[in-house]
N, CA, C and O atoms as CSV, one atom per row, in Angstrom:
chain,resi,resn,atom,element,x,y,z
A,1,UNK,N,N,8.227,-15.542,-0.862
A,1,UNK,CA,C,6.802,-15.266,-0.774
A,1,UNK,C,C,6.498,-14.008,-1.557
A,1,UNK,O,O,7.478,-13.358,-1.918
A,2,UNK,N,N,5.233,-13.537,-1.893
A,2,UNK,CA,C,4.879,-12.633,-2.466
A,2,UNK,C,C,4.113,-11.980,-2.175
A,2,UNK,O,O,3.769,-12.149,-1.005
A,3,UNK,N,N,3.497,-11.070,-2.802
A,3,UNK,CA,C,2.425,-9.880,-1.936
A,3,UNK,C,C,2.802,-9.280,-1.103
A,3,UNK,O,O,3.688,-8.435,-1.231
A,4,UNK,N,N,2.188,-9.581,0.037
A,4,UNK,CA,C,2.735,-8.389,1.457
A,4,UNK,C,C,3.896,-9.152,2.196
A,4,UNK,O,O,4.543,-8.780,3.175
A,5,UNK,N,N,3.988,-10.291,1.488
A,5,UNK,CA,C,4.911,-10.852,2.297
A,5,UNK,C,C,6.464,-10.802,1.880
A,5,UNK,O,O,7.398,-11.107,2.622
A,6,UNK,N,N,6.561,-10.356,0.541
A,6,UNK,CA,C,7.236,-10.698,-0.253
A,6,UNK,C,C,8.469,-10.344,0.697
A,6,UNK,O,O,8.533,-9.451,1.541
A,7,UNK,N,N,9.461,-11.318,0.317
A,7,UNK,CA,C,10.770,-11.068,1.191
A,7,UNK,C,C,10.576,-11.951,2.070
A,7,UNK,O,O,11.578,-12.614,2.338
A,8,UNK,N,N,9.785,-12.166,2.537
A,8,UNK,CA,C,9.761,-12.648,4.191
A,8,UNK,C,C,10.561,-13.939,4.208
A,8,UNK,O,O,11.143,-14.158,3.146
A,9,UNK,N,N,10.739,-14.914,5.240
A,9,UNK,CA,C,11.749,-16.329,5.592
A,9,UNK,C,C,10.501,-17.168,6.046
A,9,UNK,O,O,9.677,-17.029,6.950
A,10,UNK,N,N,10.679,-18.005,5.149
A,10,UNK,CA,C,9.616,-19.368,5.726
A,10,UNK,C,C,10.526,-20.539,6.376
A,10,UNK,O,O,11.740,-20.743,6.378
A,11,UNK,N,N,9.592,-21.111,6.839
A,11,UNK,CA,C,10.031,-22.745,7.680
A,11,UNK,C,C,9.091,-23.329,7.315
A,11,UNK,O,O,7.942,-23.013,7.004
A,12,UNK,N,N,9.902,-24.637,7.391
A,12,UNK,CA,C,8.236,-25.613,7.737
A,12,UNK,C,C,8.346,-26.445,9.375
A,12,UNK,O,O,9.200,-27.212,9.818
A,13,UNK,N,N,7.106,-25.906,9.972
A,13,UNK,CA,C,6.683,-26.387,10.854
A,13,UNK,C,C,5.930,-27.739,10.988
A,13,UNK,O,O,4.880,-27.847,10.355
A,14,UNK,N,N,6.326,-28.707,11.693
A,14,UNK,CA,C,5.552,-29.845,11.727
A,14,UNK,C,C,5.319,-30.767,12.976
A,14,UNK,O,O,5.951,-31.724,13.423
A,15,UNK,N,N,4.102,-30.083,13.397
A,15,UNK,CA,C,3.044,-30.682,14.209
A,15,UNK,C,C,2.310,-32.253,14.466
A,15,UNK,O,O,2.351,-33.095,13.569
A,16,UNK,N,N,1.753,-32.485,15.571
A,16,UNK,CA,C,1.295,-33.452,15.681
A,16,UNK,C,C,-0.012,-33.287,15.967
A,16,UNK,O,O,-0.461,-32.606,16.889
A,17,UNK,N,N,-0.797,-34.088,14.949
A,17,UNK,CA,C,-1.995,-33.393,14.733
A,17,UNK,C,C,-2.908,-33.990,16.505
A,17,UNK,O,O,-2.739,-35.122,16.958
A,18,UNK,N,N,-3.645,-33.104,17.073
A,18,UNK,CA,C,-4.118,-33.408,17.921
A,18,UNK,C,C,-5.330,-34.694,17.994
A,18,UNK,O,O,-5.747,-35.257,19.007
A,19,UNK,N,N,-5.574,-34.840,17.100
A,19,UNK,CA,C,-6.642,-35.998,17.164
A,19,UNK,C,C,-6.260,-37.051,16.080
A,19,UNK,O,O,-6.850,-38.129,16.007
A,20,UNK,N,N,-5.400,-36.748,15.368
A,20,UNK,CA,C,-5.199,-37.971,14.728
A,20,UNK,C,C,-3.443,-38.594,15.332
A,20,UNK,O,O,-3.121,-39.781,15.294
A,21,UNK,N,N,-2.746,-37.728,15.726
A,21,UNK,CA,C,-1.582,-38.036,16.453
A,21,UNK,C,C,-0.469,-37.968,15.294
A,21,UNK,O,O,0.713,-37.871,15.624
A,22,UNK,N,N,-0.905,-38.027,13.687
A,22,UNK,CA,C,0.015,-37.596,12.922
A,22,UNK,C,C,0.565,-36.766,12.476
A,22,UNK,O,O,-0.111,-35.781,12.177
A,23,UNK,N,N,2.192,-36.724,12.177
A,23,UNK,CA,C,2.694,-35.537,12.074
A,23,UNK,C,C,2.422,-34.580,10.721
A,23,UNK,O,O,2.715,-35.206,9.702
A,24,UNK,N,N,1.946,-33.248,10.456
A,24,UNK,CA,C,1.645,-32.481,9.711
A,24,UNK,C,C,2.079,-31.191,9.775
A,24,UNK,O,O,1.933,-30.373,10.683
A,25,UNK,N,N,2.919,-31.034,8.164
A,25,UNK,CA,C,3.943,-30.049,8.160
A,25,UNK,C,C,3.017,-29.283,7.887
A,25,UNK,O,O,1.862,-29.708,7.850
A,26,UNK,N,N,3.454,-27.401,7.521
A,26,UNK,CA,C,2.780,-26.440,7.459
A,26,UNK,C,C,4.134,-25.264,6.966
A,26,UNK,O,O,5.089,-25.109,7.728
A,27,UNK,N,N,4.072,-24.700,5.973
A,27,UNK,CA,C,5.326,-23.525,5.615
A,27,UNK,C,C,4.056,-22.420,6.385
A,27,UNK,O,O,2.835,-22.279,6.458
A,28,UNK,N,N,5.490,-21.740,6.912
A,28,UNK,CA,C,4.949,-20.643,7.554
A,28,UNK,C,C,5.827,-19.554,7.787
A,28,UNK,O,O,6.813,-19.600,8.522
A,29,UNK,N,N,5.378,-18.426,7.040
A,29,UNK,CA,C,6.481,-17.183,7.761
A,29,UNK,C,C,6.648,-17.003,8.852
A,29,UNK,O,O,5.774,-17.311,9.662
A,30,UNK,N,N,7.998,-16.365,9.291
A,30,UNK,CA,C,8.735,-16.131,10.642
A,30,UNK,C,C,9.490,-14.609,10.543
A,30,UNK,O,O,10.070,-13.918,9.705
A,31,UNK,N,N,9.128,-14.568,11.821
A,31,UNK,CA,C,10.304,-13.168,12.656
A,31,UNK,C,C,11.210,-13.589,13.431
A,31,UNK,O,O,10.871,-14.055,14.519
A,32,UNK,N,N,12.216,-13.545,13.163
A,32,UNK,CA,C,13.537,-14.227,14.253
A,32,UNK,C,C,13.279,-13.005,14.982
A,32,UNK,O,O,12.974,-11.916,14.495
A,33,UNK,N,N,13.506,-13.436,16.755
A,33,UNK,CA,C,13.402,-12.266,17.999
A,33,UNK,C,C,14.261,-13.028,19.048
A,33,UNK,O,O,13.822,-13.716,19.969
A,34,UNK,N,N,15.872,-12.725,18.673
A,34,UNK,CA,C,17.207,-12.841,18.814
A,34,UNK,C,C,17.170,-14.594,18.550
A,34,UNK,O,O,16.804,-15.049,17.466
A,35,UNK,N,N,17.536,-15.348,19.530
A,35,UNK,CA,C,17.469,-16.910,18.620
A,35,UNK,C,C,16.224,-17.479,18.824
A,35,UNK,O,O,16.412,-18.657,19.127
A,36,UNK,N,N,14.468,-17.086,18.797
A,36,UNK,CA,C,14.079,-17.643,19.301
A,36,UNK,C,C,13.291,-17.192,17.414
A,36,UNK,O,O,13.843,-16.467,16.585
A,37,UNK,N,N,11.950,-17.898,17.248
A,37,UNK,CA,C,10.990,-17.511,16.084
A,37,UNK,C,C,10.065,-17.318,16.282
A,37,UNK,O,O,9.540,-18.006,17.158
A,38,UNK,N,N,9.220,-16.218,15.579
A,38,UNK,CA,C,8.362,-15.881,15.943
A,38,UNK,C,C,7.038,-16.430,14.963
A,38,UNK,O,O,7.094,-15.971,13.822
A,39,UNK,N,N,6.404,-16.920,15.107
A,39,UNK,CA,C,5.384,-17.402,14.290
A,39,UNK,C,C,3.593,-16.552,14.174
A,39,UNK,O,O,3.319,-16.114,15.292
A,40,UNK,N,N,2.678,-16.323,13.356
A,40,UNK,CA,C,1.401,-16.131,13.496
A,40,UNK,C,C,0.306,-16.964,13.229
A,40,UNK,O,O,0.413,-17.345,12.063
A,41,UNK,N,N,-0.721,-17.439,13.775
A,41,UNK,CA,C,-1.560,-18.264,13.633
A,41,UNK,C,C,-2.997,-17.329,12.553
A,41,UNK,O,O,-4.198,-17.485,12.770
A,42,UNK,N,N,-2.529,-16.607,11.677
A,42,UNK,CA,C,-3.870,-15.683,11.100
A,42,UNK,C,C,-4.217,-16.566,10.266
A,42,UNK,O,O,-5.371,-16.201,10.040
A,43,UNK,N,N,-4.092,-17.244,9.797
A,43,UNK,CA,C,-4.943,-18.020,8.389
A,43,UNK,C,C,-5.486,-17.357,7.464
A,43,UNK,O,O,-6.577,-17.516,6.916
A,44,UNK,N,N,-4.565,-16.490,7.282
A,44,UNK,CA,C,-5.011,-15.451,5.866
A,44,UNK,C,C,-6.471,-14.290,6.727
A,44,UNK,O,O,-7.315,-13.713,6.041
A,45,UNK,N,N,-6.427,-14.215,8.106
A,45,UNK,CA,C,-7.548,-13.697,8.338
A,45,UNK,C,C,-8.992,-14.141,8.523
A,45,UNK,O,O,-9.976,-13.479,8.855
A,46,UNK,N,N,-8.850,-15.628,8.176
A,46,UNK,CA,C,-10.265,-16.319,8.754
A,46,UNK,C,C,-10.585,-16.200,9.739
A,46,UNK,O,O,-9.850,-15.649,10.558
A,47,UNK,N,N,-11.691,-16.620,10.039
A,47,UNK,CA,C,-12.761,-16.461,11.615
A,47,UNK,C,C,-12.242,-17.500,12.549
A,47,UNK,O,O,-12.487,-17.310,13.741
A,48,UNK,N,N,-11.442,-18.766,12.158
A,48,UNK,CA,C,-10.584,-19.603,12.951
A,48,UNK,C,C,-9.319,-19.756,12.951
A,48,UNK,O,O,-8.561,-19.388,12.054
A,49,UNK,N,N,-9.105,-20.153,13.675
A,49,UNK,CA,C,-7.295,-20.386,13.865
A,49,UNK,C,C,-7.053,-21.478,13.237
A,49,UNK,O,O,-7.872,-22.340,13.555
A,50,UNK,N,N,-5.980,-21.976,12.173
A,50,UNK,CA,C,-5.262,-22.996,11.652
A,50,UNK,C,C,-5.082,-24.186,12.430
A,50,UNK,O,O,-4.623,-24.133,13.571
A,51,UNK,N,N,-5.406,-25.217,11.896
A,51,UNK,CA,C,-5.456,-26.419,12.196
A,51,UNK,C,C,-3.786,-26.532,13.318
A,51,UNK,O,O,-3.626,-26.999,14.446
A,52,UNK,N,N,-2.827,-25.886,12.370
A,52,UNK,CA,C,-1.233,-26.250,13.015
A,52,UNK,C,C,-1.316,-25.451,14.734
A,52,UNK,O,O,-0.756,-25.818,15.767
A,53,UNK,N,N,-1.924,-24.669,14.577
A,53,UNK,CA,C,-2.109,-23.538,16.111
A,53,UNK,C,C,-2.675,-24.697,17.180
A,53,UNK,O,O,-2.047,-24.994,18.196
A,54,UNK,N,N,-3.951,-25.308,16.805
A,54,UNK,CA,C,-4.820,-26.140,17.876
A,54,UNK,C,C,-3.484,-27.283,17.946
A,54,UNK,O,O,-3.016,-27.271,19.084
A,55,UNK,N,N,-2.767,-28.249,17.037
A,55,UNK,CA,C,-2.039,-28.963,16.790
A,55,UNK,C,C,-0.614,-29.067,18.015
A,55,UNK,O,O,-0.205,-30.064,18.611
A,56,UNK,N,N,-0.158,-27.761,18.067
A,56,UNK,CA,C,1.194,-27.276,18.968
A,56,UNK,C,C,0.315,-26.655,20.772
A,56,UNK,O,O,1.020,-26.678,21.781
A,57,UNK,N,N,-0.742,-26.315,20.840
A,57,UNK,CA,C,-1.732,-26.428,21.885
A,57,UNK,C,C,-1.538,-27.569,22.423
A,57,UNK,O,O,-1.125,-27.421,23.573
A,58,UNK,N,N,-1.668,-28.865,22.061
A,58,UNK,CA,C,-2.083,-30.106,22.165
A,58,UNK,C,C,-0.714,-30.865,22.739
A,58,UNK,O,O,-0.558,-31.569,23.737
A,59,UNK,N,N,0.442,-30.327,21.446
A,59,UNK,CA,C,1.531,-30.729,21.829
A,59,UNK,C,C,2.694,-29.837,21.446
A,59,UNK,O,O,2.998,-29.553,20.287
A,60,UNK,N,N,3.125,-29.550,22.210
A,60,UNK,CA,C,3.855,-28.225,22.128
A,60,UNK,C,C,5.558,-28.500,21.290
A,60,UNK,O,O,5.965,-27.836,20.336
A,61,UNK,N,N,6.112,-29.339,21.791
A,61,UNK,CA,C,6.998,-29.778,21.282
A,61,UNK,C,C,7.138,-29.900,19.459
A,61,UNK,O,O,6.256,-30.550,18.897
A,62,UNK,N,N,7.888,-29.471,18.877
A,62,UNK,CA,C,7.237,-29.370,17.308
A,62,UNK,C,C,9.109,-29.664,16.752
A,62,UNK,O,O,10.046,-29.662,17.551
A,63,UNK,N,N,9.274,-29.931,14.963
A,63,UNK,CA,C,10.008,-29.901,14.486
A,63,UNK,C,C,9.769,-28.738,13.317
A,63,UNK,O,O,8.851,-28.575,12.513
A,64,UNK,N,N,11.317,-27.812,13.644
A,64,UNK,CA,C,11.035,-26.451,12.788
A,64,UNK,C,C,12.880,-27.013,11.512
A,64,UNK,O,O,14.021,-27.385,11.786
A,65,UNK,N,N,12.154,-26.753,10.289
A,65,UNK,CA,C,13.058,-26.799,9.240
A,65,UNK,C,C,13.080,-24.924,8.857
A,65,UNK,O,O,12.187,-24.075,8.863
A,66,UNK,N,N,14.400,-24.876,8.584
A,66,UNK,CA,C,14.811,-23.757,7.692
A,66,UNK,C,C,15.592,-24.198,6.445
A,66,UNK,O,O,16.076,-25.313,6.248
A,67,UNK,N,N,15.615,-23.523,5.937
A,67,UNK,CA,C,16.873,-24.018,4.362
A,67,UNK,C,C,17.825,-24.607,4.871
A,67,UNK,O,O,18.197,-25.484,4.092
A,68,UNK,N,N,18.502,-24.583,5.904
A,68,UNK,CA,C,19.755,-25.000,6.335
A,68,UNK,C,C,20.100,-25.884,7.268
A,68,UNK,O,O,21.211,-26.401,7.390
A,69,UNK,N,N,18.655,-26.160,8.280
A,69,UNK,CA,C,18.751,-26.777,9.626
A,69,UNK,C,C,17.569,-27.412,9.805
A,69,UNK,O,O,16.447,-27.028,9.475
A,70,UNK,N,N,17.860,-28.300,10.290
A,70,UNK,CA,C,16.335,-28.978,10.896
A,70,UNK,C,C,16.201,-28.910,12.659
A,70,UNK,O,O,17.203,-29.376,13.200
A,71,UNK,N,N,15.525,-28.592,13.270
A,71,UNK,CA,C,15.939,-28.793,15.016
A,71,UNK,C,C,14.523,-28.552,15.524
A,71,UNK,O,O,13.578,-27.897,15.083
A,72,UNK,N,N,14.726,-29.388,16.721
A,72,UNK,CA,C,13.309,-29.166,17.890
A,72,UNK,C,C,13.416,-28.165,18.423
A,72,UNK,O,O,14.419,-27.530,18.749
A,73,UNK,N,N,11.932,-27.890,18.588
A,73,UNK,CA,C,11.481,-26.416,19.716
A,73,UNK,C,C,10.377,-26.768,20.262
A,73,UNK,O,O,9.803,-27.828,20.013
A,74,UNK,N,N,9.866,-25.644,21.297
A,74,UNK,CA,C,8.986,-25.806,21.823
A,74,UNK,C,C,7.941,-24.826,21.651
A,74,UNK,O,O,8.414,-23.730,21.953
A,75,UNK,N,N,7.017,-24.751,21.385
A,75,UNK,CA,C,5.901,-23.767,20.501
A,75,UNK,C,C,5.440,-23.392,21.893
A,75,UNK,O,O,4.943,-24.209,22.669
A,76,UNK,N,N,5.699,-21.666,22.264
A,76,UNK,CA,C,4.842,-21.218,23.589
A,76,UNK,C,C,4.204,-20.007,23.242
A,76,UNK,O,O,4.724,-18.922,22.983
A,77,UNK,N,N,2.546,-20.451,23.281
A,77,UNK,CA,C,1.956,-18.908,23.060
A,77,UNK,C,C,1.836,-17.995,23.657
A,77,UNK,O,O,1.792,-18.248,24.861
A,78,UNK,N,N,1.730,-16.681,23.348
A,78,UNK,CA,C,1.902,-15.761,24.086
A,78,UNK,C,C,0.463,-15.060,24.593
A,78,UNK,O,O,-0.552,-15.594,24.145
A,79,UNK,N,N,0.339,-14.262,25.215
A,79,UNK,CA,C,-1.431,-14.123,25.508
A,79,UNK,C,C,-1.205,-12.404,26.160
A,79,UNK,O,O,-0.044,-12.122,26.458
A,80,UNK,N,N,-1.845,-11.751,26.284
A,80,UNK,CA,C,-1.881,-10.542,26.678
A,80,UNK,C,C,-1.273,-9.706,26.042
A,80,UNK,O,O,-1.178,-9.634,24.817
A,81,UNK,N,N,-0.621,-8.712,27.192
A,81,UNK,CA,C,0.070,-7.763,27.142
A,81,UNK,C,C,1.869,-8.417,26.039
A,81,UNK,O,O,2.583,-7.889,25.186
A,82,UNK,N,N,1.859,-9.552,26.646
A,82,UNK,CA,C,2.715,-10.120,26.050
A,82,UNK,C,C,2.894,-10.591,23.975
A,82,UNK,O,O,3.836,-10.568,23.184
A,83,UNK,N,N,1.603,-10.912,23.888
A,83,UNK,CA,C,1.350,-11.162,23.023
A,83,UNK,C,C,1.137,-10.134,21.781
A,83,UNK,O,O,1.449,-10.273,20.598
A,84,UNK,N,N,0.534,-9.113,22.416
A,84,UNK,CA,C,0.420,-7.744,21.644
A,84,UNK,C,C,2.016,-6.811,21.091
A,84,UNK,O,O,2.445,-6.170,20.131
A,85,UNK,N,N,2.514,-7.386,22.715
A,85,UNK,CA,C,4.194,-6.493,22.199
A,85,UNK,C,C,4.276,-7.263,21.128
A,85,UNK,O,O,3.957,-6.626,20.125
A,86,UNK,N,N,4.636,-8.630,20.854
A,86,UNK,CA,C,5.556,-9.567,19.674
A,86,UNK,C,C,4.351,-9.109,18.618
A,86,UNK,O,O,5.007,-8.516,17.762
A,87,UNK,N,N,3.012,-9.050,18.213
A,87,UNK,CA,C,2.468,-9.092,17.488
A,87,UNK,C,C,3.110,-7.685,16.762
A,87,UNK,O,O,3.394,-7.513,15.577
A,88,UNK,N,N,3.236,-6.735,17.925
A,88,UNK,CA,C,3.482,-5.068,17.134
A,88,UNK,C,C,4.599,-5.618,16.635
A,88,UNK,O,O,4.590,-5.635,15.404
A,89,UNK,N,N,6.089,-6.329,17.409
A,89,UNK,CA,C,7.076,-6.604,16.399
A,89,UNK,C,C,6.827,-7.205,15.207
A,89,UNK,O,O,7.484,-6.735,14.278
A,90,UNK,N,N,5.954,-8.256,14.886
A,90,UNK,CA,C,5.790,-9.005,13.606
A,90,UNK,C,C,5.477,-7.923,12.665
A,90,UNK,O,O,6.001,-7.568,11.608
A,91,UNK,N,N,4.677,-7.584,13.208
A,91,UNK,CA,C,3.923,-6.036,12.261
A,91,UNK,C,C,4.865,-5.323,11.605
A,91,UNK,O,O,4.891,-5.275,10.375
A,92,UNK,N,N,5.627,-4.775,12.285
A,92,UNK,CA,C,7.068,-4.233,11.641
A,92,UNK,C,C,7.764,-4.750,10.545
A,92,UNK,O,O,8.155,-4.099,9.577
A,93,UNK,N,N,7.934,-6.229,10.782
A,93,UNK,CA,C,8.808,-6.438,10.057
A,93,UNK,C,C,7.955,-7.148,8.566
A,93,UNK,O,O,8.496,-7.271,7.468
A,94,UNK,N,N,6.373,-7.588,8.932
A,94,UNK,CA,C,6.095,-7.721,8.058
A,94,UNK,C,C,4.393,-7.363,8.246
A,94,UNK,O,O,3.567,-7.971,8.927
A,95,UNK,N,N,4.231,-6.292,7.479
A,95,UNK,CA,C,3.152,-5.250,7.772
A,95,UNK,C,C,1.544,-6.371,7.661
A,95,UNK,O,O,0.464,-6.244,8.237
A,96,UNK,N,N,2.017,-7.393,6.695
A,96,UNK,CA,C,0.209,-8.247,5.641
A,96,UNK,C,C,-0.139,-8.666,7.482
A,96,UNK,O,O,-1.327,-8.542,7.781
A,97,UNK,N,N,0.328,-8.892,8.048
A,97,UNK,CA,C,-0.474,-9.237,9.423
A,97,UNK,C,C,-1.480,-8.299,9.486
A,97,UNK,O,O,-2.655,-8.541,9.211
A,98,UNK,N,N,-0.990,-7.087,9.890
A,98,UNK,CA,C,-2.223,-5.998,10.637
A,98,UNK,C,C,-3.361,-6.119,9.744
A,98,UNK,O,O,-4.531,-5.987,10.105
A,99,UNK,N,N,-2.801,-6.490,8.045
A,99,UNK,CA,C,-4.356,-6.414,7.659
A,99,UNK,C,C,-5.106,-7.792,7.931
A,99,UNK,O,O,-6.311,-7.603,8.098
A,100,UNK,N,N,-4.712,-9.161,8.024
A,100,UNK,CA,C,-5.344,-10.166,8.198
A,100,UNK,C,C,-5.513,-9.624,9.780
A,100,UNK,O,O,-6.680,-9.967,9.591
A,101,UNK,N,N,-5.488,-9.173,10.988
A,101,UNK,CA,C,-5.954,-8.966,12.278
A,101,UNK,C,C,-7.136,-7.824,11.969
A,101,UNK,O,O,-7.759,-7.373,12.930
A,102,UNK,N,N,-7.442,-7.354,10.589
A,102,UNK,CA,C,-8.451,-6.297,10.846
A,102,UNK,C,C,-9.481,-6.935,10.347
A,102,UNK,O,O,-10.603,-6.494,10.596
A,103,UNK,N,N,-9.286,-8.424,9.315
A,103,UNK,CA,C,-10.189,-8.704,8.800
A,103,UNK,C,C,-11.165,-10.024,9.708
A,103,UNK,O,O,-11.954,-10.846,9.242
A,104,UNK,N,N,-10.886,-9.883,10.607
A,104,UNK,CA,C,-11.116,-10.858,11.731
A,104,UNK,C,C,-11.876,-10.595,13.018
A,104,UNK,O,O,-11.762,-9.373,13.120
A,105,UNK,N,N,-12.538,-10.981,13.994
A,105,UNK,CA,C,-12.998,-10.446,15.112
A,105,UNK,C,C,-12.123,-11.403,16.226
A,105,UNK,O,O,-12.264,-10.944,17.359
A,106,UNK,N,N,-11.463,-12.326,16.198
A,106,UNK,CA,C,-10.681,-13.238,16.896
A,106,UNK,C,C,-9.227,-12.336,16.563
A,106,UNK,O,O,-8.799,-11.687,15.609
A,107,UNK,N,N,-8.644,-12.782,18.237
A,107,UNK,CA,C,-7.133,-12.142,18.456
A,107,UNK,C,C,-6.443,-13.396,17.926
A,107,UNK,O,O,-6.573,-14.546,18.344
A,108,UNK,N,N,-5.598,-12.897,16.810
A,108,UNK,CA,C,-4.667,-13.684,15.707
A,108,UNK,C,C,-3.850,-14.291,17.234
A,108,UNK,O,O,-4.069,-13.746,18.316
A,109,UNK,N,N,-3.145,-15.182,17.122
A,109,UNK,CA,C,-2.212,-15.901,18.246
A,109,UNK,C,C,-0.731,-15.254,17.344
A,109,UNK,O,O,-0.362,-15.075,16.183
A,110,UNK,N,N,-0.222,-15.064,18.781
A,110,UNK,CA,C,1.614,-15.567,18.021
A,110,UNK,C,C,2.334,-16.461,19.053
A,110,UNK,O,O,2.351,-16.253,20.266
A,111,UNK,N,N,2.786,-17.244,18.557
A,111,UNK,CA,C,3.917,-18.295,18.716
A,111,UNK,C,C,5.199,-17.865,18.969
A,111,UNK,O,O,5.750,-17.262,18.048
A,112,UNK,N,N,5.964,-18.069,20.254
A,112,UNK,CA,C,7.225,-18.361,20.082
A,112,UNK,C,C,8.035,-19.809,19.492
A,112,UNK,O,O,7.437,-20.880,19.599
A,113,UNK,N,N,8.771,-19.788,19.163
A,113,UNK,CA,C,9.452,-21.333,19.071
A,113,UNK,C,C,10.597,-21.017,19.602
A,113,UNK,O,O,11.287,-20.196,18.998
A,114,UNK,N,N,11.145,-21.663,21.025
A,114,UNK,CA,C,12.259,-21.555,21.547
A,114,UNK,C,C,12.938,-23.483,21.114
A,114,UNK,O,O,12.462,-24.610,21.251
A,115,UNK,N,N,14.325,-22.874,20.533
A,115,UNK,CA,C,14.800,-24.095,20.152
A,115,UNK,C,C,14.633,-25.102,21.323
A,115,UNK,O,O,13.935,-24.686,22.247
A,116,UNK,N,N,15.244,-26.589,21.474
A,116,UNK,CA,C,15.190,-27.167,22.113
A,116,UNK,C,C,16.860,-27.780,22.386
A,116,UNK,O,O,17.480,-28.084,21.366
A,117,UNK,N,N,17.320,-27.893,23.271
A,117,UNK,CA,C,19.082,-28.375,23.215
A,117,UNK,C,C,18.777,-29.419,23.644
A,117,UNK,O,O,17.924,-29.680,24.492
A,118,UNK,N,N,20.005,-30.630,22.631
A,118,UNK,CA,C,20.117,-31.737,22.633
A,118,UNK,C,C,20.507,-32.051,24.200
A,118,UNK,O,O,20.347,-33.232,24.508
A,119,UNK,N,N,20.996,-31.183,25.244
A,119,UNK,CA,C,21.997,-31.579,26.050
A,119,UNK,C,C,20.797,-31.144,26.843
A,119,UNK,O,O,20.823,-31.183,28.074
């Protein structure tokens, strides 16, 4: 990626779209926060949240690709006090958030994705 992101680790996430029921991928940067991922719903800072955010709402269960792996998780948002800690971590590791959360009047979401075990 480039710009503020540059460096960062993408996936592609792929959702089931809530009203049409089909599945729709989405690349999206991540913060690994020990084995779990951390995802943001900013949409570059628009006034709405990304189609993929309402999508994993609907149905939480999702398929996450990295370069190396493909595997299920379960997309759980975070809300509060909770949500603010992981957001300050994303921030850290990749600063272009804080400015898409300033350009906004809506609280950006973050996503966990906790894998899912076959067993």
């Amino acid at each position: 990626m480039g710009g503020p992101f540059e460096g960062s680790s993408l996936i592609l996430l792929t959702t089931v779209g809530a009203r049409s029921g089909k599945r729709r991928t989405s690349p999206l940067g991540f913060v690994a926060d020990g084995d779990d991922l951390l995802i943001v719903a900013s949409a570059g800072g628009a006034p709405k949240h990304p189609a993929w955010y309402h999508n994993l709402l609907a149905e939480p269960r999702v398929t996450v690709e990295t370069g190396t792996e493909t595997f299920e998780a379960m997309a759980v948002p975070a809300w509060g006090e909770e949500r603010d800690r992981l957001f300050e971590r994303v921030v850290r590791v990749a600063p272009g958030y804080a400015d898409y959360q300033e350009k906004t009047s809506r609280v950006i979401p973050v996503v966990t994705l906790r894998r899912v075990s076959d067993g």
